[in-house]
C-alpha positions as CSV (number, residue, x, y, z in Angstrom):
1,X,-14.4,-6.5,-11.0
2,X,-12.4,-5.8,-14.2
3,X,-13.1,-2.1,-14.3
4,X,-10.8,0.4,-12.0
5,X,-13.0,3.5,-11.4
6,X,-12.5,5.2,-8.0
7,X,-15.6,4.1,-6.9
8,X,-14.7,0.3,-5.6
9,X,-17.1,-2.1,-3.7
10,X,-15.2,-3.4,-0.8
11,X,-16.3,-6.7,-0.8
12,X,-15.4,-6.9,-4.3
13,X,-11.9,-5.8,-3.8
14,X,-11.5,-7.8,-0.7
15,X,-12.7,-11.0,-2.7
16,X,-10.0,-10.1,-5.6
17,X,-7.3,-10.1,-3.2
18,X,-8.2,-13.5,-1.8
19,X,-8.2,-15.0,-4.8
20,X,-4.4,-14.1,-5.5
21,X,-3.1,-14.3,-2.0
22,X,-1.3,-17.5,-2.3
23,X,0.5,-16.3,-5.3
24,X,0.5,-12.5,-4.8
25,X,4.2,-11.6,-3.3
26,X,5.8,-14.2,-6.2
27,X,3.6,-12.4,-8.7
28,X,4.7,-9.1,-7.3
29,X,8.5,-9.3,-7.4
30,X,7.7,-10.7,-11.3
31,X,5.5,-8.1,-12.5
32,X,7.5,-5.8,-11.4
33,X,10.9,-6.9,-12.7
34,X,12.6,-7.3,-9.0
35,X,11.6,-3.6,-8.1
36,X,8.9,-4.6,-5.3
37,X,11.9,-5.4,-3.2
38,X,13.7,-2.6,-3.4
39,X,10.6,-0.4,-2.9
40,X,10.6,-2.3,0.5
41,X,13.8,-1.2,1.6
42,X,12.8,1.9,0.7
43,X,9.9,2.6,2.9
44,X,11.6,0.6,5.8
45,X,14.0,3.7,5.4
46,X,11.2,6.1,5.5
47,X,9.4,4.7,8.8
48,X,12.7,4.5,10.3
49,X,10.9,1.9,12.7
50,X,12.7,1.8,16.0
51,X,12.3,-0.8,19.5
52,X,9.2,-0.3,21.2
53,X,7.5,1.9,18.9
54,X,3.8,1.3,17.2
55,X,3.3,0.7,13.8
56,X,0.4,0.3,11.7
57,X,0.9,-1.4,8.5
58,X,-2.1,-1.0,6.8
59,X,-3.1,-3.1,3.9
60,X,-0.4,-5.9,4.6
61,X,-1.5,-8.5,2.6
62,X,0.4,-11.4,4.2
63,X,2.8,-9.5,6.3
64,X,5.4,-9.6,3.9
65,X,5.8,-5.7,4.2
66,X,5.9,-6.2,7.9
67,X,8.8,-8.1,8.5
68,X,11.0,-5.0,8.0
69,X,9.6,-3.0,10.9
70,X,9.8,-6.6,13.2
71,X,13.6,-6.1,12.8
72,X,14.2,-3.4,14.3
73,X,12.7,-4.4,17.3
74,X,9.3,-2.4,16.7
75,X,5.9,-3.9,17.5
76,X,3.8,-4.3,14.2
77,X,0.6,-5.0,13.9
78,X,0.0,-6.1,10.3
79,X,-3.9,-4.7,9.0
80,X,-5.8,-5.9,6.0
81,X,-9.9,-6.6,5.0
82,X,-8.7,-9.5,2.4
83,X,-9.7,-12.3,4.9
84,X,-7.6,-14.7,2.4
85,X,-4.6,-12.6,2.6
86,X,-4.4,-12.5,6.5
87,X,-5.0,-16.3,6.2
88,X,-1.7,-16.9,3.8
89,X,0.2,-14.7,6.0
90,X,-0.9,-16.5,9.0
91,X,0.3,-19.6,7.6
92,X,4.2,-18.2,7.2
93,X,4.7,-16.1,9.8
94,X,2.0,-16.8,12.5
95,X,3.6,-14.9,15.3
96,X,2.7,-11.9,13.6
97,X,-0.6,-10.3,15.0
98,X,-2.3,-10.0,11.8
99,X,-5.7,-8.0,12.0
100,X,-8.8,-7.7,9.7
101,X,-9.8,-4.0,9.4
102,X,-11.2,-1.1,7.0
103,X,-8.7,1.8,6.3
104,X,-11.7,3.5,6.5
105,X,-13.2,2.5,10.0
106,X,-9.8,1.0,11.5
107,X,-10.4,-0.9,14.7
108,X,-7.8,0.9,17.0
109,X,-8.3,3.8,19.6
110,X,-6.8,7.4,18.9
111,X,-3.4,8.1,19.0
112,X,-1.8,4.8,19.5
113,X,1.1,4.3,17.0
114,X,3.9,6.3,16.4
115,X,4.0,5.6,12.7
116,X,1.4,4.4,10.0
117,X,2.1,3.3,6.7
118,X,0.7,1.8,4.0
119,X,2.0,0.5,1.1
120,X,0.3,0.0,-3.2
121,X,-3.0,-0.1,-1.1
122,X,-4.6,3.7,-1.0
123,X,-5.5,3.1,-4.6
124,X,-7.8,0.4,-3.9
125,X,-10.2,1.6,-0.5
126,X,-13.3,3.3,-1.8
127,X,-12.7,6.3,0.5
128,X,-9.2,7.6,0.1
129,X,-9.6,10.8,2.2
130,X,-11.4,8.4,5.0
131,X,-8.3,6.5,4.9
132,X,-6.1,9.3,5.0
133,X,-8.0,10.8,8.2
134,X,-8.3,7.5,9.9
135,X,-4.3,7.2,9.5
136,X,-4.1,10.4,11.3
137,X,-6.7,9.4,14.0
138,X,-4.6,6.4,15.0
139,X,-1.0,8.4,15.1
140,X,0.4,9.8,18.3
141,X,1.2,13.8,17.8
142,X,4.5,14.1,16.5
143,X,3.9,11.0,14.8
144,X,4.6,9.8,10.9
145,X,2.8,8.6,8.3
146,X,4.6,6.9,5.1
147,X,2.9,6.0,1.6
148,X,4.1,4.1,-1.0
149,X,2.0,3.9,-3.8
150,X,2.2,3.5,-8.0
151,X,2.2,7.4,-9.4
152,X,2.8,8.7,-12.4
153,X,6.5,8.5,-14.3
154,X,8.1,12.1,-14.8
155,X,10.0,11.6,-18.0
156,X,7.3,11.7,-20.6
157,X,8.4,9.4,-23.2
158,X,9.1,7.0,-20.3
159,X,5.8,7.4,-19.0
160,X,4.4,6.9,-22.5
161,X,6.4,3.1,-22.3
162,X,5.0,2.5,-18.7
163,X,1.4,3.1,-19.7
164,X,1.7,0.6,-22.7
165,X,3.3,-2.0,-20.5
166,X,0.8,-1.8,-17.7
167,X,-2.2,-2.5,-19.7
168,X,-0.9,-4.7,-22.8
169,X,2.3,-6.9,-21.1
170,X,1.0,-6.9,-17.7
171,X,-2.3,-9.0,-18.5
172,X,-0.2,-11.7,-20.4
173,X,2.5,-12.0,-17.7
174,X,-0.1,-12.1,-14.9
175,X,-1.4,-15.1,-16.7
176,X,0.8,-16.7,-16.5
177,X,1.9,-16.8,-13.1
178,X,-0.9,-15.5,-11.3
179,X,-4.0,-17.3,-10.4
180,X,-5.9,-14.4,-11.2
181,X,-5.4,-12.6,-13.8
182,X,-8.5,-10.6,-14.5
183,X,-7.3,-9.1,-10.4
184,X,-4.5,-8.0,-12.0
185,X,-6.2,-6.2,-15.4
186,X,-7.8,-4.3,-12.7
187,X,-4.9,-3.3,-11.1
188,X,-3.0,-2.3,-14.4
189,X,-6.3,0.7,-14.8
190,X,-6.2,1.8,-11.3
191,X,-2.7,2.5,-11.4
192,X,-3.8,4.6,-14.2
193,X,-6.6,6.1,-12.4
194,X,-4.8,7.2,-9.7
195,X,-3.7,10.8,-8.8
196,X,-0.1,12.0,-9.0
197,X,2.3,12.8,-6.6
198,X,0.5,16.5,-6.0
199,X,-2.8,15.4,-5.6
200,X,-1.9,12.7,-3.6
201,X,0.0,15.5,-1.3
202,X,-2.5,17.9,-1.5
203,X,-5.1,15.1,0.4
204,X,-2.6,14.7,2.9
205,X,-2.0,18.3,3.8
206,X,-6.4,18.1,3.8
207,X,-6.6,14.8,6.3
208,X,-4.2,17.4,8.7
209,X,-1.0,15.9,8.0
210,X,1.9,18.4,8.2
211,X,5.3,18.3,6.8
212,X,4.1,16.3,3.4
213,X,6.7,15.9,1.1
214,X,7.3,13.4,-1.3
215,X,10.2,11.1,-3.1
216,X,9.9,9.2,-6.8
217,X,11.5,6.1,-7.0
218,X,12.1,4.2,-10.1
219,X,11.6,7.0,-11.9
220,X,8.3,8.2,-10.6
221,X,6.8,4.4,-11.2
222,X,6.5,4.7,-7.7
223,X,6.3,7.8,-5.3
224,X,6.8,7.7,-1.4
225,X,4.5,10.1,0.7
226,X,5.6,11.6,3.5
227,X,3.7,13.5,6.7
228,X,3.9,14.7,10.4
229,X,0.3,14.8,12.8
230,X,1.1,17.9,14.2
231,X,2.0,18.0,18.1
């Protein structure tokens, strides 16, 4: 897969991600000059995880974005379809109960978690809106959903700088310290292709979630979704 339309194969984008697990959280932090860390924090923030509550983390990867919630005493259960992923993960944190799903078909009953999130993977399931509506499936009433995900700068000329150094520095650096770097050419153009922070809203409010709002961080390089399932 080297092109980013909207209109992903699963199995291709599943197979993509296995290929970089091993390196993909060094490669991360790197491409994105120490920020992915911070972003982190920020959505920990934002699910305001507490003891004995639910959460979905959807997309995981290797759990990395999981440990957060762990410690604060929550019960996480870490969900991604990148059979590779799941596998790294489960080799450095294997307490963790890692799950194989699809955002769009999630294997967990209604209403069970008091706050779903997913972090820099909405972009890449082939059914955003599914995703959005199986979010709100799994959330108790009254609970949250949080969504970090790549949007679009709000300073022009900076966005004008962003856009050059996604799709003609990224490929170069992700060569050389990724295994992968075609996974990450692909990654560069759906950042591109993706919706700002409106239209990203405006599926929320259409999937049922109330209460959306968003936040930019890093100048709108990132925005962080918020929403309430009504009670």
């Amino acid at each position: 897969m080297t092109r980013a339309t909207l209109d992903k194969q699963p199995h291709e984008v599943a197979s993509m991600f296995d290929d970089v697990a091993a390196k993909y959280d060094l490669t991360n932090d790197v491409l994105s000059l120490g920020q992915a860390r911070l972003w982190r924090k920020e959505v920990a923030k934002a699910v305001d995880a507490r003891p004995a509550q639910k959460v979905l983390d959807l997309a995981a990867g290797t759990g990395t974005s999981s440990l957060p919630f762990t410690a604060t005493g929550a019960y996480v259960v870490p969900c991604d379809f990148s059979l590779g992923m799941l596998s790294e993960g489960k080799k450095r944190n294997p307490w963790l109960p890692l799950t194989a799903g699809d955002a769009t078909k999630l294997p967990f009953r209604d209403g069970v978690f008091d706050a779903v999130t997913i972090s820099f993977g909405l972009r890449n399931v082939q059914d955003t809106d599914a995703a959005l509506r199986e979010l709100y499936r799994v959330t108790k009433p009254g609970g949250r959903v949080v969504i970090c995900e790549f949007s679009q700068p709000t300073w022009a000329p900076f966005r004008t700088v962003y856009t050059e150094y996604l799709m003609r520095a990224l490929p170069p650096v992700a060569r050389a310290v990724s295994s992968n770097p075609d996974a990450y050419v692909y990654l560069a153009e759906s950042i591109r292709a993706w919706p700002g922070q409106a239209g990203l809203a405006k599926r929320l409010h259409q999937a049922g979630w109330s209460k959306v709002a968003w936040r930019n961080l890093t100048g709108g390089v990132v925005a962080l979704h918020r929403g309430t399932k009504p009670e």
